[in-house]
N, C-alpha and C positions, 0 to 999 in steps of 0.2 A: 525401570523398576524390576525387581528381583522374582515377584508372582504377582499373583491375582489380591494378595491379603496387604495390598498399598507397605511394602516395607523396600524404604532409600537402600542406599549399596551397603549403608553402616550396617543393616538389618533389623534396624530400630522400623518399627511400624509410624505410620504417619496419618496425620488429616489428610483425604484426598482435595474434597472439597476446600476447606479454607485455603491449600494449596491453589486450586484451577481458580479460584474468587481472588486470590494475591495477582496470579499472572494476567487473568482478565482486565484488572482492573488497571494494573501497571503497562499494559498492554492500549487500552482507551485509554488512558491521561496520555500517554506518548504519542498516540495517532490524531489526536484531539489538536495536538498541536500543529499538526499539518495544514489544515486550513483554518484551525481558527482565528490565525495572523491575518488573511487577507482581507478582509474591508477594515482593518486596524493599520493598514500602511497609509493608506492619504493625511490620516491625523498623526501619525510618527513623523513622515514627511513636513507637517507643517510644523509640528510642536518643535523638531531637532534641525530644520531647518536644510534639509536634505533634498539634491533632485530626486522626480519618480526615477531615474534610472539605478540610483543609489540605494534605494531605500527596496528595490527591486532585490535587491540582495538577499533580504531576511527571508526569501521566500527563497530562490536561486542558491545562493549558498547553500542553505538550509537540506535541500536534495540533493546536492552535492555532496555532502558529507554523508547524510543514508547511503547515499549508492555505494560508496567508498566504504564505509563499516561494514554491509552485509556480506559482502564475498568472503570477510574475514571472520565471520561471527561463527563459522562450521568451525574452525579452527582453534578460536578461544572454550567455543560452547567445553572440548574435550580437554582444554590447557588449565583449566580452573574450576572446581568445583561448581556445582548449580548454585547452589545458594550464597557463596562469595563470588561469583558472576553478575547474577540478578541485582545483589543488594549495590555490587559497586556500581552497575550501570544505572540503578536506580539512585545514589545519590550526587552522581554524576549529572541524573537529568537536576534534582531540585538544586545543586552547586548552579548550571547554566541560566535555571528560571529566576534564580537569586538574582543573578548580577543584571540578565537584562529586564527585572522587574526595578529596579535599583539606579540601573544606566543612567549617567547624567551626561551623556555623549554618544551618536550613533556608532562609533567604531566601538564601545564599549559592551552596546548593545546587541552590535555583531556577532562578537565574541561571545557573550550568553548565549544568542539564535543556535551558535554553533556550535557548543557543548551541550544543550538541549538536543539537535540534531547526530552527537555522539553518542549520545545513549540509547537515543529511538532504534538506531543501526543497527544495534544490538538486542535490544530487546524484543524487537517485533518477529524474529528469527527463530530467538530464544524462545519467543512464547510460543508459535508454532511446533517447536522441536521437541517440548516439554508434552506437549499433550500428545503430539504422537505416540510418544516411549512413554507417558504411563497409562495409556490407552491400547485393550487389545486391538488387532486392526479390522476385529468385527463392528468393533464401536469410533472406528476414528474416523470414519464420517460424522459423525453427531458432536466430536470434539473437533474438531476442524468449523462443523457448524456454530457453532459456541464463538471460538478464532475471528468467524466472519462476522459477525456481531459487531465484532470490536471494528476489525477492519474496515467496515463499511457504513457502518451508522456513526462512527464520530465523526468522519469526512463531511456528514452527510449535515450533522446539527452544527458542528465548528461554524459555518459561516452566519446561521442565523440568531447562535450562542454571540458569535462577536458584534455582528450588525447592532444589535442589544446592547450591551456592553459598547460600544464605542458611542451610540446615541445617547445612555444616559450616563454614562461615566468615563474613569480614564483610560486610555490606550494603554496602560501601565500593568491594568487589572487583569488583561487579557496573557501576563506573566504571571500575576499576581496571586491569581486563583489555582494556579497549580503548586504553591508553594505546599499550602494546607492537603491538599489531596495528594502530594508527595510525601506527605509526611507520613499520611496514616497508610499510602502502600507500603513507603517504608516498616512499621510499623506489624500489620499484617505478615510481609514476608519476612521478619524474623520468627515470626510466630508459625507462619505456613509452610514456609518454604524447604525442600528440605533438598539434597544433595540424591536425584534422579540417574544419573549419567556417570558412567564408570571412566573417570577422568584417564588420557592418555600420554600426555603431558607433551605433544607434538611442539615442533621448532617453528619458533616464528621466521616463515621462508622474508626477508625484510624485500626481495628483489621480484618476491612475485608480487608483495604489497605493493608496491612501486610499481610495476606493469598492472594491476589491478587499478591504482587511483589514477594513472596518466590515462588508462582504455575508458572503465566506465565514469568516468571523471568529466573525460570530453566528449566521449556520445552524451549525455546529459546535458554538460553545459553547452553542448551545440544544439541539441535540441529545443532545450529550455529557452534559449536569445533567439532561434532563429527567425523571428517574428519579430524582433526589437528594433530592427534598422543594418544589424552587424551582418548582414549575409554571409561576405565572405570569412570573415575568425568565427561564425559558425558552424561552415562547412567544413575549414580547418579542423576546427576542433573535434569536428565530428568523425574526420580522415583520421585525427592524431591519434585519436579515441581509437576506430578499430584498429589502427596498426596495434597499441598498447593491446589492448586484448586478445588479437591475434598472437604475440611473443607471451602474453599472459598463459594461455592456453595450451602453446607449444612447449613452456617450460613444466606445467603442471603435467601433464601428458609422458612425459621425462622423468619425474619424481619419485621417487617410492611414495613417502608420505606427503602428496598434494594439500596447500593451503585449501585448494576448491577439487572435487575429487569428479574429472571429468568421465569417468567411467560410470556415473547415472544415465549418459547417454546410449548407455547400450541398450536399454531399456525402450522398442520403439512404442512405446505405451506412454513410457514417462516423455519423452520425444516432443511426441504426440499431444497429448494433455498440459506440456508448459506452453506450446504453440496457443493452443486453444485457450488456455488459462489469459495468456497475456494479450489474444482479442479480447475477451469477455472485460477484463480489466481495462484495457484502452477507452474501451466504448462506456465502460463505469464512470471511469474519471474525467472523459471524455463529455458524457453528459451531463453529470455534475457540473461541471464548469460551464457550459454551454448555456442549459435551460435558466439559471438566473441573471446570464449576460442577456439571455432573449428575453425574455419578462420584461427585462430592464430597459435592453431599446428599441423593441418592438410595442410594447403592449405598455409601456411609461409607468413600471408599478415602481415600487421602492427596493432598496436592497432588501429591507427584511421582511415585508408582502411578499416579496419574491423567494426566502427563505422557506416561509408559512406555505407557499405553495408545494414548496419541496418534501413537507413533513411527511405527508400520508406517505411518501417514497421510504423515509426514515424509520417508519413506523413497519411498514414489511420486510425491510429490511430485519427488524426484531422479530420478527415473526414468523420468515421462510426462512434465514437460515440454520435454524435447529430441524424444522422441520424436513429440507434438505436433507441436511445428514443423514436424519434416520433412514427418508426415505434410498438414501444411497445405499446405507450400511445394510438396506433390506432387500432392495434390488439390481444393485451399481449402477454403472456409469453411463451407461452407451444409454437408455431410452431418457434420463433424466437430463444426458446434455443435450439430447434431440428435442425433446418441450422446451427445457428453457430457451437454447437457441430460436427455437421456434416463437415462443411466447414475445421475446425483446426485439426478436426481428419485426413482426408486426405491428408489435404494441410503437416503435418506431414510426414506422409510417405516417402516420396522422402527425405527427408532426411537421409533415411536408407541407402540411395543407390550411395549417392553422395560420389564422391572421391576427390584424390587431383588435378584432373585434371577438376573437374568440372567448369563450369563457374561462376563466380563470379556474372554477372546479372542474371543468371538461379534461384543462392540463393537468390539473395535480391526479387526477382520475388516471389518465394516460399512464403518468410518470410514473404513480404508483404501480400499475399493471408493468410496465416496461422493469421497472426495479424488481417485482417478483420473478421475471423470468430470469435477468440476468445473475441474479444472484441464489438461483437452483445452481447455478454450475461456476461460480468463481471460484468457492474451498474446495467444491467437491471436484472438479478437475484437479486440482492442484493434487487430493487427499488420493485418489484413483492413483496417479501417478509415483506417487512416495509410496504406495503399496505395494510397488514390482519393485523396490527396491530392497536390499536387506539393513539390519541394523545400524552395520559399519556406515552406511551409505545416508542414513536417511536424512543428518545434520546436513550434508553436501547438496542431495537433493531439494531440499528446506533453501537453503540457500541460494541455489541458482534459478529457484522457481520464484525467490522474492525477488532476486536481481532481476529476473526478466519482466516479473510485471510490472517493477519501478522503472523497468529502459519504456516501457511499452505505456504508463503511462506518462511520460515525458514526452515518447512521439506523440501517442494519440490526442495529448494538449495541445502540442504546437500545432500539429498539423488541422485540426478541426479548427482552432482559432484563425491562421493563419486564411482557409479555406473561406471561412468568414467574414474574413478582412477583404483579402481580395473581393470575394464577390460583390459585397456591400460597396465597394470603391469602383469596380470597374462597372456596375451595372446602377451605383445609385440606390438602392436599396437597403437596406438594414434586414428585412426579413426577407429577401433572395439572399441574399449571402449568408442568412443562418440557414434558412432551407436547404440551400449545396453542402452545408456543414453536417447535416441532418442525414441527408441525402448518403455522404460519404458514409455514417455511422451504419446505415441499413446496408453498404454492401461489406462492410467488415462484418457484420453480424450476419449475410451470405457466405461469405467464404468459410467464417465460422460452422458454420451450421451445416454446411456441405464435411466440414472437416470431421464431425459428429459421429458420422454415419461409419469412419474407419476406427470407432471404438470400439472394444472389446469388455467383457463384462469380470473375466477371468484369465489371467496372465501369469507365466513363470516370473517370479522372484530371482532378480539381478544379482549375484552375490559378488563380493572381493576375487 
């Protein structure tokens, strides 16, 4: 943005608000879609007649294509206009919701899953990059906090929006319903949206995209199966994977004009802060996933009782992180990621301890105090970090902080799950083997928390 009086690059003055209300919202319908497939695969799987390893795809795939879009999203963000960016990747997502709400075949269905998953790639980057740059960087805690709204609380309703939805109607609807609220983002960003970012019209490098979807392509889908039975074409994948990224990297590094612009690492702040960012996320999505699998076969509630437990967590989510920000943009970074590492470490614990007889408001109690901590410092790591960077930088930045926490929570899924698995197998128990799961999540949120302490509140600005 050109000043402070909200005017695009045209110099034409703009809504600001209708604009951040377009990306927010384009922003949750997209992330919404991330979990709110998963208790809708068993009845996909019956209705299309599919194995679970099969139907495991709309989820698998589905990440696969995120992680592949975002390294490139720094590159388009500057190749294309804002607002002919946004609107294509927004009707690119309701093209995908069409077909697989529509599918009269899973491979049909696929294909939807995954043109839905082209757009998200894109968007979720875009949204983040957009409110940097019309945000001075006194205020981009508070807009980052805004970001995390989105980011965190549709994960959080997705599964117990679907649970709903799949108990009293069709699997179908759970595409269905985005069709309508695609239309009216549609709708909004012609109206909101306006042309932020002073386009640079950069060459699509095709062979670092290519080293880009072979590296974070198969760290992912090795992550993702590793738990499925496939050991060894997981570990593969996951070798194949860093080789790609390692030639990824060496060629960017080479470049004048990098697809990914690895010179944010000079920054040991921003370094620093994507480390910590992509524990605090691990152990997000991590837990997510975890506390309704335990509900579920520990304490024998239902998917969507165990959803309802999840709420009050959902619910601070909306609540801490605006508050967050301000509180960032007031004081930074170094004592706010010290509480919250603090707070989610703790509030962890009692989780060790709880049994099948424990009370079910005692956990949503927990869960909710654990979710305010961690989510004081998942934007606001992230927003510290893009702040030692300069302008040129900050789409690249944006970028390799979303790639890291999308690698980071792919391990931190498999590997808590897997932690899980084993335990409950080798020791007979269902609730030892969530407790080691548990277990693990309090010492990443140690190492975290130790790593805290080498934050800084005030730092040079990285430049070109």
């Amino acid at each position: 943005m050109k000043d402070a009086q909200n005017v695009d690059i045209h110099g034409n003055k703009f809504n600001s608000l209708l604009l951040i209300i377009s990306i927010l919202l384009g922003g949750f319908m997209t992330v919404l879609t991330e979990t709110s497939l998963n208790n809708g695969l068993p009845a996909i799987e019956q209705a299309l007649h599919v194995s679970t390893s099969t139907v495991q795809w709309l989820s698998t795939g589905y990440m696969l294509v995120v992680g592949i879009m975002m390294p490139i999203s720094a590159t388009l963000l500057y190749k294309f206009t804002s607002k002919k960016l946004y609107l294509t990747s927004l009707i690119i997502f309701l093209v995908g919701s069409t077909i697989a709400y529509v599918a009269p075949s899973f491979s049909i269905l696929l294909i939807g899953r995954l043109i839905q998953a082209a757009s998200v790639g894109i968007i979720m980057p875009f949204m983040q990059n957009i409110l940097v740059m019309i945000f001075p960087v006194e205020k981009r805690g508070m807009a980052m906090g805004l970001a995390g709204i989105v980011i965190a609380l549709a994960p959080a309703i997705g599964p117990t929006l679907s649970g709903w939805i799949v108990d009293n109607y069709s699997w179908r609807l759970l595409f269905g319903m985005m069709i309508p609220i695609a239309v009216v983002v549609i709708l909004l960003a012609m109206l909101g949206m306006r042309d932020v970012v002073e386009t640079t019209n950069p060459k699509l490098d095709w062979l670092s995209i290519l080293e880009s979807t072979i590296g974070f392509g198969g760290i992912l889908y090795g992550f993702s199966t590793i738990g499925s039975g496939n050991t060894i074409i997981a570990i593969a994948a996951i070798i194949i994977g860093i080789i790609g990224v390692t030639f990824m990297v060496r060629r960017q590094l080479g470049m004048k004009t990098p697809m990914l612009d690895m010179r944010v690492f000079k920054s040991s702040t921003f370094t620093l802060t994507t480390w910590l960012s992509s524990i605090s996320n691990m152990s997000l999505l991590g837990m997510q996933l975890l506390v309704p699998l335990y509900l579920q076969a520990v304490l024998h509630v239902s998917a969507l009782n165990a959803g309802i437990v999840m709420l009050p967590g959902a619910i601070m989510m909306a609540i801490t992180n605006p508050i967050a920000g301000t509180l960032f943009d007031r004081f930074g970074i170094r004592n706010l990621a010290i509480i919250g590492f603090t707070i989610f470490t703790l509030a962890t614990i009692p989780f060790l301890f709880f049994t099948s007889s424990t009370s079910l408001v005692l956990i949503a109690v927990i869960y909710a105090i654990w979710m305010t901590g961690v989510l004081l410092v998942v934007m606001q790591l992230a927003t510290a970090g893009i702040n030692t960077l300069s302008p040129e930088l900050v789409a690249h930045g944006n970028a390799v902080n979303s790639m890291a926490r999308q690698i980071a929570a792919a391990v931190g899924s498999a590997l808590l799950i897997s932690i899980a698995g084993i335990g409950t197998s080798m020791l007979g128990s269902a609730q030892i083997g969530y407790q080691l799961a548990f277990g693990a999540v309090v010492l990443l949120s140690i190492v975290g928390w130790i790593g805290t302490f080498r934050l800084k509140n005030k730092t040079e600005v990285v430049t070109v």
